[in-house]
ROSEDREN-954818 format. One line per field, with one value per residue: residue number from 1; residue in three letters; x, y, z of N, C-alpha, C in turn. Coordinates in steps of 0.05 Angstrom, whole numbers. Example, Ala and Ser with C-alpha at 12.3 -4.5 7.8 and 13.67 -1.06 7.14 Angstrom:
<vexnus>
i = (1 2)
aa = (Ala Ser)
n_px = (264 257)
n_py = (-114 -45)
n_pz = (156 142)
ca_px = (246 273)
ca_py = (-90 -21)
ca_pz = (156 143)
c_px = (264 258)
c_py = (-66 1)
c_pz = (156 157)
</vexnus>
This chain:
<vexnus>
i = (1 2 3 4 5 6 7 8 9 10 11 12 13 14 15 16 17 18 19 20 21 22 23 24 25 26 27 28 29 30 31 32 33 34 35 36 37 38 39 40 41 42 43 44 45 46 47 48 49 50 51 52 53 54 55 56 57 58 59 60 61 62 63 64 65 66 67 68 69 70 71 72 73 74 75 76 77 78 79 80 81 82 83 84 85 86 87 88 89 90 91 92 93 94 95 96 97 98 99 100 101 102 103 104 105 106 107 108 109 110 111 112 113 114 115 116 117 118 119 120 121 122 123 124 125 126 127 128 129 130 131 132 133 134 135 136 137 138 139 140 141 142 143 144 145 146 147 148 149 150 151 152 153 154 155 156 157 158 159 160 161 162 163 164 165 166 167 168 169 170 171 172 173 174 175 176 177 178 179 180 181 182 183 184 185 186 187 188 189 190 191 192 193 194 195 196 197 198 199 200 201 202 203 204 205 206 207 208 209 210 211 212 213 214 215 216 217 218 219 220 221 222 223 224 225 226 227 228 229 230 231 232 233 234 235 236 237 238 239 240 241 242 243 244 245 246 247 248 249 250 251 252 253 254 255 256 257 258 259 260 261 262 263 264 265 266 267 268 269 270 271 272 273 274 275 276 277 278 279 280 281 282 283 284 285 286 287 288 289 290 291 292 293 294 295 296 297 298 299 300 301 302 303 304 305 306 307 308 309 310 311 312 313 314 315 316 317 318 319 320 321 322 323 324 325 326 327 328 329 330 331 332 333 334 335 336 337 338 339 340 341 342 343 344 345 346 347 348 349 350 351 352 353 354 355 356 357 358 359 360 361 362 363 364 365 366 367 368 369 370 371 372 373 374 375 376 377 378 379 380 381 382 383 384 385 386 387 388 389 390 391 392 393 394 395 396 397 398 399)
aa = (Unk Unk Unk Unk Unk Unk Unk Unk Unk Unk Unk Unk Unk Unk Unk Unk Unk Unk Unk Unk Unk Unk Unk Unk Unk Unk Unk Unk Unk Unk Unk Unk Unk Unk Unk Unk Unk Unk Unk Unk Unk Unk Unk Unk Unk Unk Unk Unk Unk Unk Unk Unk Unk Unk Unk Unk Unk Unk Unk Unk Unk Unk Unk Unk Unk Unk Unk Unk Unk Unk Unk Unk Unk Unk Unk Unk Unk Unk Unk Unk Unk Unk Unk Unk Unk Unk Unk Unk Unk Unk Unk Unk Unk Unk Unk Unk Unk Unk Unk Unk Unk Unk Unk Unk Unk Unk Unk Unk Unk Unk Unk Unk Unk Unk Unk Unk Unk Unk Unk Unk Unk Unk Unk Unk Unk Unk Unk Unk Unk Unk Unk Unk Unk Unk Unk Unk Unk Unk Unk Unk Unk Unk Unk Unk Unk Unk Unk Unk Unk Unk Unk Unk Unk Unk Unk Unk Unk Unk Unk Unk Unk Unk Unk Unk Unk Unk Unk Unk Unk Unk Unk Unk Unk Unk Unk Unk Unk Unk Unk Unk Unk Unk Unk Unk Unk Unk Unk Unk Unk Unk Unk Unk Unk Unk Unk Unk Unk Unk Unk Unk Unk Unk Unk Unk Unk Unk Unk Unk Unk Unk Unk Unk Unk Unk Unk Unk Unk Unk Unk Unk Unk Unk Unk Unk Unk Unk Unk Unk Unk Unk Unk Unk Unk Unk Unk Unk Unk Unk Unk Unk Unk Unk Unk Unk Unk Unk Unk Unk Unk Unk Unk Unk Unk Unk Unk Unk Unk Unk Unk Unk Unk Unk Unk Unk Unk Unk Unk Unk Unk Unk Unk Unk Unk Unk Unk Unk Unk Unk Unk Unk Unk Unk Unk Unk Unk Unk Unk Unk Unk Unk Unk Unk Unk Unk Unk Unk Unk Unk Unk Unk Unk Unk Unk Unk Unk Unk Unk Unk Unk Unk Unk Unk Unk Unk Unk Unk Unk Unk Unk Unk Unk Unk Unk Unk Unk Unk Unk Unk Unk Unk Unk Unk Unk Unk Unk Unk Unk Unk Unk Unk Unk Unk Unk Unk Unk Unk Unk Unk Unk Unk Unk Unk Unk Unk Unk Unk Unk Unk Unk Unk Unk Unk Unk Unk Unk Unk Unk Unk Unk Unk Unk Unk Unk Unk Unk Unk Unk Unk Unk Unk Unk Unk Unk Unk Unk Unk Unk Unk Unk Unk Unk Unk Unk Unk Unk Unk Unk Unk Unk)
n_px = (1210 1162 1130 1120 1088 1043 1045 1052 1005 969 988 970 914 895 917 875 837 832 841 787 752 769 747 686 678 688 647 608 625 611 557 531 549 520 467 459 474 430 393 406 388 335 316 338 306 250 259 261 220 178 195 177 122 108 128 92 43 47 57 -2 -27 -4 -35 -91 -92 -78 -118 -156 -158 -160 -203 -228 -205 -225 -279 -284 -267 -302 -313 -293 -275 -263 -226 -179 -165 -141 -97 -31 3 -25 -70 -125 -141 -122 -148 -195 -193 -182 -228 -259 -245 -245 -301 -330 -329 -296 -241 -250 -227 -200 -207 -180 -199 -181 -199 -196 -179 -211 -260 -271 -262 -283 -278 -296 -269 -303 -297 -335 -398 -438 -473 -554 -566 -519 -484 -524 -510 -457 -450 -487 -449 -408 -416 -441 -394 -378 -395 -406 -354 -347 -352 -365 -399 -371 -387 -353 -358 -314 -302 -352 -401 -439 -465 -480 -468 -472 -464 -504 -546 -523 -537 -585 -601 -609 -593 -552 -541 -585 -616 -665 -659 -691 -696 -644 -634 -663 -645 -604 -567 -567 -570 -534 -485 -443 -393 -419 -464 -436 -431 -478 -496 -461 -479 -531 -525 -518 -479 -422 -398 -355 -281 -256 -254 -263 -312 -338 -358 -332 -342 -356 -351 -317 -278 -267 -240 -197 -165 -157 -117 -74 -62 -33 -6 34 61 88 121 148 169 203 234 259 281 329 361 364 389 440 456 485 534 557 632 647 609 608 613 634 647 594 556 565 553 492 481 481 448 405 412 398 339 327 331 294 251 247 245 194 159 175 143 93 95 109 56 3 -48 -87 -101 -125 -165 -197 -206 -231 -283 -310 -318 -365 -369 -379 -360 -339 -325 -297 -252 -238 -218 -173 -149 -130 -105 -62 -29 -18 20 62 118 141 133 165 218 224 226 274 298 290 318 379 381 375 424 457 464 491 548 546 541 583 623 612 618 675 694 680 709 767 765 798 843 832 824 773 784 788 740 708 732 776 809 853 889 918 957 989 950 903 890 883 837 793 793 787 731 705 712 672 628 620 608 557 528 527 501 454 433 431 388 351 344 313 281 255 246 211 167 148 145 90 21)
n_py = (-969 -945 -960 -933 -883 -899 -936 -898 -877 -910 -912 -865 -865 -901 -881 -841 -868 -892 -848 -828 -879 -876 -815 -832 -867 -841 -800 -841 -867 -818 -807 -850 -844 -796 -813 -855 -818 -783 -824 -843 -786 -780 -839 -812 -771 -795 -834 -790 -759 -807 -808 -759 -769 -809 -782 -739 -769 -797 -757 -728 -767 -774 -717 -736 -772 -737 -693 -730 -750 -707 -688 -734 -721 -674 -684 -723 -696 -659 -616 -556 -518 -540 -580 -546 -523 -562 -564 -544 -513 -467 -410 -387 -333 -341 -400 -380 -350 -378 -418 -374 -361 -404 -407 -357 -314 -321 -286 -256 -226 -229 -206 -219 -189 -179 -160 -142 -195 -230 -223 -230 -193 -211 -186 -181 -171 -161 -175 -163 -131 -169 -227 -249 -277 -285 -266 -287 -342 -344 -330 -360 -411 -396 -380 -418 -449 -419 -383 -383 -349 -311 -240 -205 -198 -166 -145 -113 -90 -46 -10 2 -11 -78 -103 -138 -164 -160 -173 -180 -201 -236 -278 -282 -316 -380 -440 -448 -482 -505 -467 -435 -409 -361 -341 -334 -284 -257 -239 -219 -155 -108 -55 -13 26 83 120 180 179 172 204 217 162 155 194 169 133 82 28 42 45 64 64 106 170 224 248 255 301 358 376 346 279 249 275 314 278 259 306 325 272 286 336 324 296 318 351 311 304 353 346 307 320 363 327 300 354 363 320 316 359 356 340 374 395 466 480 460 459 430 372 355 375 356 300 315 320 271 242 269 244 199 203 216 184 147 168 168 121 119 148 124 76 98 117 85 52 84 72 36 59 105 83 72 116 143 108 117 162 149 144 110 30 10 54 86 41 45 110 89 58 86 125 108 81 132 161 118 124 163 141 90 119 158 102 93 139 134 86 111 150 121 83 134 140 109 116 167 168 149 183 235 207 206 250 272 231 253 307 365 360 370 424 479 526 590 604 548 524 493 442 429 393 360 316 256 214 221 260 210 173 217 219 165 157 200 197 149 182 213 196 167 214 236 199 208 258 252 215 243 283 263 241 284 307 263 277 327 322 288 273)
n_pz = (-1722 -1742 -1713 -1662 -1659 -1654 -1607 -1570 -1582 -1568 -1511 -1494 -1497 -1458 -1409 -1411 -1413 -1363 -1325 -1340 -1317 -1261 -1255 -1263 -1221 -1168 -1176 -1172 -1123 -1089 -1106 -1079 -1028 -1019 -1025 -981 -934 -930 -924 -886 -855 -869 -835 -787 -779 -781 -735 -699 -699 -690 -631 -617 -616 -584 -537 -533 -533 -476 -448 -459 -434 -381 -372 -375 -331 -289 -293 -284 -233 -210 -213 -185 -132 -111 -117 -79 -31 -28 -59 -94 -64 -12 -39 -49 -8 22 -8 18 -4 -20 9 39 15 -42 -62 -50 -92 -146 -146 -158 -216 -232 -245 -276 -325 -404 -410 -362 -310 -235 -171 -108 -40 27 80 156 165 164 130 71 4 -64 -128 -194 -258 -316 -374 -432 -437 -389 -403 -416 -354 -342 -306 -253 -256 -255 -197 -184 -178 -160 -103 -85 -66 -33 -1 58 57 33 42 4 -62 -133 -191 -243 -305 -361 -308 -290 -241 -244 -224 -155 -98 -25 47 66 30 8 57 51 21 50 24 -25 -61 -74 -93 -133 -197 -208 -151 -136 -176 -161 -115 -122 -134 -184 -194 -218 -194 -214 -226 -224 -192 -138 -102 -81 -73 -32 11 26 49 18 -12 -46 -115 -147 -182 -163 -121 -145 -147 -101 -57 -35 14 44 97 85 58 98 131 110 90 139 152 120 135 177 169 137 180 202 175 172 225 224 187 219 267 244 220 276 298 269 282 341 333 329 349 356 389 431 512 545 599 618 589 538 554 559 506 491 522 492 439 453 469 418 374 401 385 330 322 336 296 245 255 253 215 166 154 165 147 169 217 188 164 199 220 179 176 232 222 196 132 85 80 29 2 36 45 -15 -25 14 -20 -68 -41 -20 -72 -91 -53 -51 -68 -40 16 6 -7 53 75 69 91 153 152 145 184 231 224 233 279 315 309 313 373 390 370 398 448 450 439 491 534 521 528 540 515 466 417 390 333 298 293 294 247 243 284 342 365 431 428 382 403 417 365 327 355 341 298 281 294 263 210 210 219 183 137 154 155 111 78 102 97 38 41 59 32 -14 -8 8 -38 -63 -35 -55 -108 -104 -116)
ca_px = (1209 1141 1113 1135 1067 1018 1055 1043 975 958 991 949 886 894 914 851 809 835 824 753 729 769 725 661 684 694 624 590 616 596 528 526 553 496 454 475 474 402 376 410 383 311 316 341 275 233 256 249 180 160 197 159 97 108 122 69 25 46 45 -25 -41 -4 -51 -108 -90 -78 -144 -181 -143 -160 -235 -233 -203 -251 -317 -276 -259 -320 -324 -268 -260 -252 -201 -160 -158 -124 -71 -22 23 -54 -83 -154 -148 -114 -167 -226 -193 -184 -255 -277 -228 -264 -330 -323 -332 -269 -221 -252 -208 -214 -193 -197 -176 -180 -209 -207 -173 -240 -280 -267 -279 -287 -284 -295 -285 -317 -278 -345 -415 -452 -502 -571 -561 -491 -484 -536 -492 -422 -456 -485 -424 -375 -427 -453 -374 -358 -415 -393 -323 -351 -366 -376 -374 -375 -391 -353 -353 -314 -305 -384 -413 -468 -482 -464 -473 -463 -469 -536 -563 -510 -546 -615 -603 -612 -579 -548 -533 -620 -629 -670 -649 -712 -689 -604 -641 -683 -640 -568 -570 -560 -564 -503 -477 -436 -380 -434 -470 -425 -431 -517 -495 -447 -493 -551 -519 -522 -463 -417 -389 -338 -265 -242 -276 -274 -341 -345 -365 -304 -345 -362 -342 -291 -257 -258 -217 -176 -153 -143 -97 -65 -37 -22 27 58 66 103 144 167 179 213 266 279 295 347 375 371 409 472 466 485 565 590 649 647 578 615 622 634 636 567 538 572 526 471 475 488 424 382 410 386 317 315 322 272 228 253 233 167 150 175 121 62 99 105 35 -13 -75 -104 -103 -139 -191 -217 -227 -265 -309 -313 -341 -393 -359 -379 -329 -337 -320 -271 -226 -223 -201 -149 -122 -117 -87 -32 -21 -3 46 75 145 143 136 193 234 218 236 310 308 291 352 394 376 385 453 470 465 509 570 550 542 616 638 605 641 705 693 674 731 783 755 815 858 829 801 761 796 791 709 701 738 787 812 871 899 949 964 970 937 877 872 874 822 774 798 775 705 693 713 651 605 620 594 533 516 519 477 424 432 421 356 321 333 311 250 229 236 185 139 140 125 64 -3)
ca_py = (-940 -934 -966 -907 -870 -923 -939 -871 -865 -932 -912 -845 -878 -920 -860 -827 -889 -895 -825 -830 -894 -865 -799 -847 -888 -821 -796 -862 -868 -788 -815 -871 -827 -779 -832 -858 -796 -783 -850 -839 -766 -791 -847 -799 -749 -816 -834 -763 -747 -828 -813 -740 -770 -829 -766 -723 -785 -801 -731 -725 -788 -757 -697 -736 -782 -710 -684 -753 -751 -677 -695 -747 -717 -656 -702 -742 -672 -653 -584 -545 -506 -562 -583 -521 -522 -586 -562 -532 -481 -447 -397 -375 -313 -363 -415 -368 -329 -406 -418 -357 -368 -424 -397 -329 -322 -326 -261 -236 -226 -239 -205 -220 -174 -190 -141 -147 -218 -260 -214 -236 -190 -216 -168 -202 -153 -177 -166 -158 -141 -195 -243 -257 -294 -301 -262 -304 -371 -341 -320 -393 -428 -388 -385 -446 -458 -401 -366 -376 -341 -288 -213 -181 -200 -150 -154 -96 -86 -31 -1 6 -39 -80 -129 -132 -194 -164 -197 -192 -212 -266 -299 -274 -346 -397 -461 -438 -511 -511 -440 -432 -384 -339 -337 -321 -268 -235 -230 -202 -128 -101 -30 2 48 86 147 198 175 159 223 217 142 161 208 163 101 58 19 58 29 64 67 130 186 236 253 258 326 360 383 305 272 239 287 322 262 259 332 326 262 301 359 306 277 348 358 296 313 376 335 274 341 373 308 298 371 362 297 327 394 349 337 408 405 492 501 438 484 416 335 357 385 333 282 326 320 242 235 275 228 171 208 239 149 133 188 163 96 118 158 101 64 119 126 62 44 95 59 24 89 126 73 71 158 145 89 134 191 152 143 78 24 3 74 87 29 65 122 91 55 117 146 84 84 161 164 98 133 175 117 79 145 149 84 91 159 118 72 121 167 90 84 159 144 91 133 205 171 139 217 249 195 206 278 271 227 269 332 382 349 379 452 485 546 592 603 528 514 484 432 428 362 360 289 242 190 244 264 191 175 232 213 144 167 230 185 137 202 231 176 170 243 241 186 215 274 247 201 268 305 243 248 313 308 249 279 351 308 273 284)
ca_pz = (-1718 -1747 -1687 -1639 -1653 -1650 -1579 -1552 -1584 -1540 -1477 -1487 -1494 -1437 -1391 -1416 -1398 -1336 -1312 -1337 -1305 -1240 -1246 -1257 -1193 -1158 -1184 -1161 -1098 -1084 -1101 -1056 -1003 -1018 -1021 -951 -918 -933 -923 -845 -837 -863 -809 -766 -782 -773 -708 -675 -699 -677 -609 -600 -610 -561 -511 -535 -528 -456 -428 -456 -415 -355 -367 -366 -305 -280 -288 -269 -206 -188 -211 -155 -113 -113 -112 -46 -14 -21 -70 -99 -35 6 -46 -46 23 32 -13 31 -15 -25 31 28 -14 -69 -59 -68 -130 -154 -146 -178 -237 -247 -253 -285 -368 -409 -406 -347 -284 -210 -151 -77 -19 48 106 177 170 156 103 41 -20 -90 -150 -223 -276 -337 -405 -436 -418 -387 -426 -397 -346 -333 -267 -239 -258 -242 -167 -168 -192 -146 -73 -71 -54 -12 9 79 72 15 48 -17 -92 -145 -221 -254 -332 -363 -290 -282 -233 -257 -199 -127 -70 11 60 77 0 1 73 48 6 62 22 -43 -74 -77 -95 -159 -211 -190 -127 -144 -194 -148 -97 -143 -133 -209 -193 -215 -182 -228 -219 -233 -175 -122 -87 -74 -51 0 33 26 60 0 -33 -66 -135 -164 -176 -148 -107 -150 -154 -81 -54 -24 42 54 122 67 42 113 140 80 98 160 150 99 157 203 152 132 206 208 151 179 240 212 180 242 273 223 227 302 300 257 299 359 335 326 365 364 408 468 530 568 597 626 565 528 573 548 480 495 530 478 416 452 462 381 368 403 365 303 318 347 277 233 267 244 177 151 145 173 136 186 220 164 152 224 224 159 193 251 211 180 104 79 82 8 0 45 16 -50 -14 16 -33 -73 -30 -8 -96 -88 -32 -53 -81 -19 29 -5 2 79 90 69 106 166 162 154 205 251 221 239 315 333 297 327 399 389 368 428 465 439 452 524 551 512 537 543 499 445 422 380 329 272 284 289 231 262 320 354 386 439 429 369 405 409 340 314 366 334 261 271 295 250 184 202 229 164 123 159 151 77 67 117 84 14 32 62 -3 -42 1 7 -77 -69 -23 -70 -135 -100 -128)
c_px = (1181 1123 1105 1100 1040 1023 1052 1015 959 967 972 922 882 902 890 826 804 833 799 742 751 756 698 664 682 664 601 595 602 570 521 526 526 473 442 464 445 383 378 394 346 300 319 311 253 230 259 224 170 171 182 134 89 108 99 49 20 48 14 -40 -30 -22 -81 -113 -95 -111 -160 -174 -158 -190 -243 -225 -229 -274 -307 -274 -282 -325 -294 -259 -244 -229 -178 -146 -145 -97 -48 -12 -6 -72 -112 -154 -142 -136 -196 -222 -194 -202 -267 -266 -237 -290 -333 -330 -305 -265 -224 -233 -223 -195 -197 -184 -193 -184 -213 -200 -191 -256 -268 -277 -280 -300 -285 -300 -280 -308 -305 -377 -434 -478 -526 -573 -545 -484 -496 -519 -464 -434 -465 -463 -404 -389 -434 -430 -363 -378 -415 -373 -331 -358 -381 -371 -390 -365 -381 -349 -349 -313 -336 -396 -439 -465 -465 -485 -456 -474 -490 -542 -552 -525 -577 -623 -597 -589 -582 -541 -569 -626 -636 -655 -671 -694 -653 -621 -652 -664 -600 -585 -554 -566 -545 -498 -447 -415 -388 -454 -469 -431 -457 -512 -488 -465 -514 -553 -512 -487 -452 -396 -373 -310 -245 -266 -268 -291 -352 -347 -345 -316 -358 -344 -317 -264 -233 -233 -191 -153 -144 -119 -73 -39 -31 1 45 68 95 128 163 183 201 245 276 290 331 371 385 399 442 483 488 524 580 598 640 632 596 628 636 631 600 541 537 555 504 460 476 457 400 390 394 342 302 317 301 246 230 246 198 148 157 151 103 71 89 85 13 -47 -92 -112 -126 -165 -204 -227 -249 -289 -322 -333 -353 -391 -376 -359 -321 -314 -292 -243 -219 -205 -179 -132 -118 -94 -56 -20 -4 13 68 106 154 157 160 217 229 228 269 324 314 319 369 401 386 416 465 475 487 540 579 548 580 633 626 625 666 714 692 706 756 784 784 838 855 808 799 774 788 747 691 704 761 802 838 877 929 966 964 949 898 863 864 852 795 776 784 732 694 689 681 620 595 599 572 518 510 496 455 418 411 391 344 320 321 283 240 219 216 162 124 133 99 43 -15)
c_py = (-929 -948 -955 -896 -882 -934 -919 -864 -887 -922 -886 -841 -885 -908 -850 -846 -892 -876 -819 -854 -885 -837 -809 -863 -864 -800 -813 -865 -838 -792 -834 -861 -816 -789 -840 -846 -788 -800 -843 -812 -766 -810 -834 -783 -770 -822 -819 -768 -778 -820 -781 -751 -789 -798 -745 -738 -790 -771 -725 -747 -778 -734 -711 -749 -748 -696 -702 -754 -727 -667 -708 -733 -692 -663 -707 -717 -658 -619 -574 -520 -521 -566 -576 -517 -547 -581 -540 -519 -459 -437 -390 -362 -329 -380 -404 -364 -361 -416 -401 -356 -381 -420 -377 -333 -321 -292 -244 -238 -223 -223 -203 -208 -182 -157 -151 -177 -245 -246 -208 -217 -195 -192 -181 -181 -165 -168 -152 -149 -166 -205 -247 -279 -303 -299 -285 -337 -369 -343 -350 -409 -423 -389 -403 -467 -436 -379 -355 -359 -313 -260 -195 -193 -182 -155 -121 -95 -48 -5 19 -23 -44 -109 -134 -157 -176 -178 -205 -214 -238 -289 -302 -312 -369 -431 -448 -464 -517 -485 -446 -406 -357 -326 -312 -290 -243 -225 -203 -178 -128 -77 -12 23 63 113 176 208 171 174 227 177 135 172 192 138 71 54 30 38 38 64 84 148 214 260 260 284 336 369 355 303 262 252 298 311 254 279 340 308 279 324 340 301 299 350 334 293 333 355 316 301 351 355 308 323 376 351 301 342 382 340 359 413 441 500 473 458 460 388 342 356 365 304 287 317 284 238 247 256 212 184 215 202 140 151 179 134 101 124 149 93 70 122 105 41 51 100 54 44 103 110 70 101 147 129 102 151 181 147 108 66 10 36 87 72 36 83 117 80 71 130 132 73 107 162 132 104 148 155 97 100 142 125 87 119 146 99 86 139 138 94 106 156 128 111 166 198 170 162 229 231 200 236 287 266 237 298 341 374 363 409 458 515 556 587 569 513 489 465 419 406 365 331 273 226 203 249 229 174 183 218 183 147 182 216 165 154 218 222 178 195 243 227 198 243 270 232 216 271 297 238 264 314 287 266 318 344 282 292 302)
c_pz = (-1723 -1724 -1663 -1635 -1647 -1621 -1561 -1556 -1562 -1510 -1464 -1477 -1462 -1414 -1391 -1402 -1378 -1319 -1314 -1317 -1272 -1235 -1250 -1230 -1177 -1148 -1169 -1139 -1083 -1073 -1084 -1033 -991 -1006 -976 -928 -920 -931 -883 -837 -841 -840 -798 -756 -769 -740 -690 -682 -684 -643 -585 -603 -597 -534 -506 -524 -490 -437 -430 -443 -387 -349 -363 -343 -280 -271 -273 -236 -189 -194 -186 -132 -92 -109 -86 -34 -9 -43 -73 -76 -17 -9 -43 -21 35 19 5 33 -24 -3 18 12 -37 -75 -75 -96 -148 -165 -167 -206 -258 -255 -268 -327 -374 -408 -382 -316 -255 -191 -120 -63 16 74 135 182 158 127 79 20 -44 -119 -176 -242 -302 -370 -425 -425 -418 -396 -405 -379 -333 -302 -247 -237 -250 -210 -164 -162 -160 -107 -73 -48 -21 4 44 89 61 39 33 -45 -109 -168 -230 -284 -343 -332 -279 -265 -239 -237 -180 -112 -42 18 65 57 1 24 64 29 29 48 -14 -58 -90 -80 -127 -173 -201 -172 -124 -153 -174 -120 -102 -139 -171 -212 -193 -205 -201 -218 -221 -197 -144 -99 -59 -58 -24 20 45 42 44 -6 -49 -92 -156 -162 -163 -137 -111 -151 -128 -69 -38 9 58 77 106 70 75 133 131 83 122 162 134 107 168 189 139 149 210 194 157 212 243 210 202 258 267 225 263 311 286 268 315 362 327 345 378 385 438 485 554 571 598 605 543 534 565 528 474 495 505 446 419 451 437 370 373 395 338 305 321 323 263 241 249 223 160 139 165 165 152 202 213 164 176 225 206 165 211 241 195 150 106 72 57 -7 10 35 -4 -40 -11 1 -60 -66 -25 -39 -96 -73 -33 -51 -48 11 35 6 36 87 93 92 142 168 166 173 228 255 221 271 327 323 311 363 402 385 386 443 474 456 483 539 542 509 553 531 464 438 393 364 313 269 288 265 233 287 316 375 397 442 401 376 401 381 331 330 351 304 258 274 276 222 180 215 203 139 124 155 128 77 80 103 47 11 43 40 -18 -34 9 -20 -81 -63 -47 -100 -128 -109 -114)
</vexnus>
């Protein structure tokens, strides 16, 4: 009997022991786990970073195969024009700006526009102003390649020009690969012509060099062409609207006295189309237009280009507007001939009542006839309706 407690104090123990060395077993494997698991996600860390810098390694050898390639090829082609020009998703303008890209100081920008198909012009404006010297080495750098295609290149900093190449100055250099610096130097125009100025250049014949015109004297052959385009294109405006009100006039049942008249108003849709095509035409890009008066009258054509693209910035919204008026005025005709139609060969079948509020069919086959016409006449009206209003509100918030 006295053994009882010494038997429970052992089996206690020996529970106790055995829940400890199973939370030390429990403990240790944890840590092994831990262990484990961090041994794998170090390997893991190891062999990314060794397998980005195997690809880092071999793209930077693709980049330099890359370059050595498009070094040779360039020496074998003969000049980075020639190069450019063999590639076949790159047209001239791309090519030059390419060229001059390459030559240019850092931040400064390049842009080439294209005149007349062949005359190239090159603008380079210069983030800061230019170091002694530099002009002269961008103009070597960039004509020795292109001097043939160039018409014009222009050094602007801060929208002040500080050095100009036409065409003459650019042939005035015989072989530009063998031109000394002297020579480049003496022959770069570095007379800015400035927005203060522009006005005494125009008159004077010289090179005009700023960004807008301004400064230009409002009784100038300029302006005077400017102003006259100016009514032409109001004129056309009012014209373009009465079209439009013409072309709607043309399906009120109330004013039809007749097949004849009916025929009438047939024949003048098709004539108010082909007015609406004809003045589309002169709308849609009445530049070319504009820049031959100003040549005409004597503007200079450095000069004139500002102008117009001034002016082709400002009527942009307009333009856009216009165009859509245009379609829909298109898509008003085929709908209002098909309702004159309708109207014609169902002439006395149907009348007019109540002021022209009104109409009277003595047939269903009649009204559903008109109903299928009127439903897609109706349509078209709105919208032609809605892209005038949307463009008269352009043309009355233009500058």
């Amino acid at each position: 009997m006295h053994l009882a407690p010494w038997i429970a104090l052992a089996a206690l123990t020996w529970l106790l022991a055995a829940a400890g060395l199973n939370a030390w077993q429990s403990t240790r494997a944890a840590a092994v786990t831990r262990r484990h698991a961090e041994a794998i996600a170090a390997d893991r860390v190891t062999q990314a970073r060794e397998r980005a810098d195997r690809e880092l390694g071999a793209l930077e050898e693709i980049r330099r195969q890359a370059s050595r390639h498009q070094t040779e090829f360039v020496q074998a082609a003969g000049g980075e024009l020639a190069a450019a020009l063999c590639d076949p998703g790159v047209d001239l303008a791309q090519a030059l700006r390419l060229i001059a890209e390459s030559c240019v100081p850092p931040r400064a920008a390049v842009q080439v526009r294209v005149e007349r198909f062949t005359e190239f012009e090159v603008t380079v404006h210069l983030a800061t102003a230019p170091a002694p010297g530099e002009l002269v080495r961008v103009s070597r750098c960039l004509l020795t390649e292109t001097s043939g295609l160039v018409h014009s290149l222009r050094f602007l900093e801060g929208g002040r020009l500080v050095g100009h190449w036409d065409r003459r100055r650019i042939e005035s250099i015989p072989d530009w690969p063998a031109a000394t610096e002297d020579q480049i130097s003496a022959a770069l125009d570095t007379d800015a012509v400035t927005p203060t100025n522009t006005a005494q250049a125009a008159r004077s014949g010289e090179r005009p060099g700023p960004e807008d015109t301004a400064s230009v004297p409002e009784d100038s052959p300029l302006h005077m062409v400017l102003r006259a385009f100016d009514e032409d294109q109001n004129r056309r405006i009012r014209e373009i609207n009465g079209l439009a009100q013409e072309l709607i006039g043309l399906a009120a049942l109330g004013t039809m006295s007749g097949v004849p008249e009916i025929e009438s108003r047939l024949g003048r849709t098709r004539d108010l189309a082909a007015s609406i095509a004809s003045e589309r035409t002169a709308w849609v890009d009445p530049f070319p237009e504009l820049m031959r008066q100003l040549l005409d009258a004597g503007v200079d054509s450095v000069l004139a280009r500002v102008a117009v693209r001034e002016l082709r910035q400002k009527s942009q919204a307009s333009r856009m507007a216009a165009g859509k008026v245009f379609t829909a005025l298109n898509d008003l005709v085929p709908p209002l001939e098909r309702f004159l139609s309708v109207a014609r060969d169902h002439w006395g079948h149907w009348a007019v009542e109540d002021g022209g509020m009104i109409v009277r069919f003595d047939s269903p086959e009649t009204q559903q006839a008109f109903n299928t016409v009127q439903s897609r006449l109706e349509r078209a009206t709105l919208a032609e309706q809605s892209a005038v209003d949307s463009w008269n509100r352009a043309n009355a918030a233009a500058p």
